[in-house]
C-alpha positions, 0 to 999 in steps of 0.5 A, a space after each residue: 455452516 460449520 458443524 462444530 460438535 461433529 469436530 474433534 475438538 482440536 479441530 473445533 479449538 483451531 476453528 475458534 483460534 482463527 475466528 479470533 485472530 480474524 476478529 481481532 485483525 478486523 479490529 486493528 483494521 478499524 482502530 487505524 480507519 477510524 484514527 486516522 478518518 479523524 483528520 483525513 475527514 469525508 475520505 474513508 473509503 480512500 482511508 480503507 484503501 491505504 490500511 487494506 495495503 499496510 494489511 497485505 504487506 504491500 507499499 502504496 503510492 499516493 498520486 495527486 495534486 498539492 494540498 490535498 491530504 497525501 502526507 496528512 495520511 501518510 503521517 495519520 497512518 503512522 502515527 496510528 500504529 505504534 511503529 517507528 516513523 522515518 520521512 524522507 524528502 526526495 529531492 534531485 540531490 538525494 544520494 543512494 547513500 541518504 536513503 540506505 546509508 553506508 560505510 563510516 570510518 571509525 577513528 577509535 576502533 579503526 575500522 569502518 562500520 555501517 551506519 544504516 540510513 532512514 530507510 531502516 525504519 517501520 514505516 517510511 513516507 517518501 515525498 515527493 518520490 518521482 523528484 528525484 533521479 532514477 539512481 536514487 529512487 531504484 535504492 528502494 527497490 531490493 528493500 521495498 521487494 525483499 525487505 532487506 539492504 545489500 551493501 559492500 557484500 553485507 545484507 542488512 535486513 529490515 524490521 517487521 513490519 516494513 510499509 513504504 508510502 510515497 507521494 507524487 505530484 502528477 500535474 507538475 513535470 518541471 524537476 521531476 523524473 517519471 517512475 519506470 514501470 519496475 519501481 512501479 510495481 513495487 508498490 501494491 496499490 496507486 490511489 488518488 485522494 481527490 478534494 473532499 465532499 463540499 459539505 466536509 470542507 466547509 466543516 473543516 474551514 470553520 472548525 480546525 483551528 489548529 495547522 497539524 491536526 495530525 500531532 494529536 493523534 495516539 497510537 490505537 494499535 501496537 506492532 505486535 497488534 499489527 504483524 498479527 493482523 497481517 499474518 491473518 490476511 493469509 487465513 482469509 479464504 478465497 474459493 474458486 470461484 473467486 480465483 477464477 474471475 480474478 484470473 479472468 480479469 488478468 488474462 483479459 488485461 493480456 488480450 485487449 488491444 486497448 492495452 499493450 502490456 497486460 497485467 504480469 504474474 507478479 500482479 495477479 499475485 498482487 491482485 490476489 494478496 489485496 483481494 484478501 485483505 480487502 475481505 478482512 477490512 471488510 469484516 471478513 475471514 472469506 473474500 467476494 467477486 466485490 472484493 475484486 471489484 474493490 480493489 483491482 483498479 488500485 493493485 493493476 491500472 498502474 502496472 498495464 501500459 494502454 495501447 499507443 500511450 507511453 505518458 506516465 500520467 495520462 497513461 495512467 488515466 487510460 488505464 483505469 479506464 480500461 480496467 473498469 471497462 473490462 470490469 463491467 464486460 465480465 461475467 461476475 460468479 454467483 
């Protein structure tokens, strides 16, 4: 327990500064749960997940069959946040150009000026990402690691806050290319949705009448609101400990023959950054062991390559499996 009469008091007065901003970052955390919980009904812990990823400046890819709630959370999401909202619908005759935009001549003033494309935007649903070709989907990546655009010698840099949200169909392969391992570590977290819970849909199909519950949704939080939810995922503490069964879990990833390409720095890195934000959604300015636990299969399982699988999606599958299993060998610090 903090000892504030035995502070001098700036450091006392910082001390209550952060316990502010951190709760005042868990209730921007649970404004957008909440919001959003409203349409993607009976999903909060997969709700928790996407708005724990927007928190650490993260991109999230959604994986999982048709109709069961990918864009309604994609567009739930954005529509929570006062922020601007693009969508692109990724197709096989998607150009570089239609994602970043380009260079167009002006016949009043003579010269040509860039004319940025939807990519320039807060938040950005890109469907269906894995149905168009690899030239087009490695146009996000310089904006989705660096948050800015390189065209024609010029660098255009993107707003703050910038969140890339894609979708996928894992079942299908007719018309689709497979996203390589270098795209797919741009995105912080996978997670599937999965069909709701009996009980909830059943209270949908009786209840909803409408067909886009999603346009009654308001904004609950603004981008000011945001950007300051996102720089206190860095004040949240992580002690040694945690560090330590979280570098531990990496280097496991490495050392199993069950996988043959372990978790890489830029995971960990990854890894340590949810873990944090995790705590906050939470309702915490420290993080736990649990926190790990949370949020590891997400941040890693599409970032390791199992042993004799190079199938994306089955890959995949295996992958999770591997994680929770090193999961429950490990030795959680008390």
């Amino acid at each position: 327990m903090i000892n504030f009469a035995a502070m001098p008091p700036e450091a006392a007065h910082l001390s209550d500064l952060r316990d502010a901003s951190t709760k005042a970052a868990v209730d921007v955390a649970q404004r957008i749960i909440e919001n959003v919980g409203h349409v993607l009904e009976g999903k909060r812990e997969v709700v928790q997940m996407a708005v724990t990823a927007m928190l650490a400046r993260g991109h999230l890819l959604i994986e999982d069959v048709p109709g069961v709630g990918k864009t309604t959370l994609a567009r739930a999401l954005a529509a929570s946040v006062g922020v601007e909202f693009r969508r692109i619908q990724f197709t096989s005759d998607l150009m570089p150009a239609d994602v970043l935009g380009g260079s167009v001549f002006s016949q009043q003033k003579g010269e040509f000026s860039f004319r940025k494309g939807p990519i320039f935007t807060n938040v950005l649903l890109a469907d269906e990402i894995n149905r168009t070709t690899p030239k087009t989907q490695s146009a996000l990546l310089e904006a989705m690691d660096e948050r800015h655009v390189s065209l024609d010698g010029h660098t255009h840099m993107l707003d703050e806050p910038f969140f890339v949200l894609a979708t996928q169909n894992p079942e299908e392969f007719y018309g689709t290319y497979p996203l390589p391992e270098s795209q797919l570590d741009r995105f912080l977290m996978r997670l599937r949705i999965g069909y709701p819970p009996e009980d909830v849909e059943r209270q949908v199909l009786a209840r909803r009448r409408k067909s886009d519950p999603v346009a009654d949704l308001a904004p609950v939080v603004d981008r000011r609101d945001l950007l300051s939810a996102q720089a206190a995922v860095d004040r949240v503490r992580v002690t040694d400990e945690v560090i330590d069964y979280l570098h531990s879990l990496i280097l496991a990833t490495r050392q199993t023959p069950l996988l043959s390409l372990g978790a890489s720095t830029r995971a960990a890195l990854a890894l340590e950054r949810a873990v944090r934000s995790a705590a906050l959604t939470e309702g915490r300015s420290y993080a736990t062991p649990d926190d790990v636990k949370v949020v590891a299969i997400a941040v890693l399982a599409h970032r390791v390559r199992p042993a004799g699988s190079r199938d994306a999606v089955g890959g995949h599958v295996d992958g999770e499996r591997v994680i929770r299993d090193l999961l429950a060998s490990m030795p959680v610090p008390v």
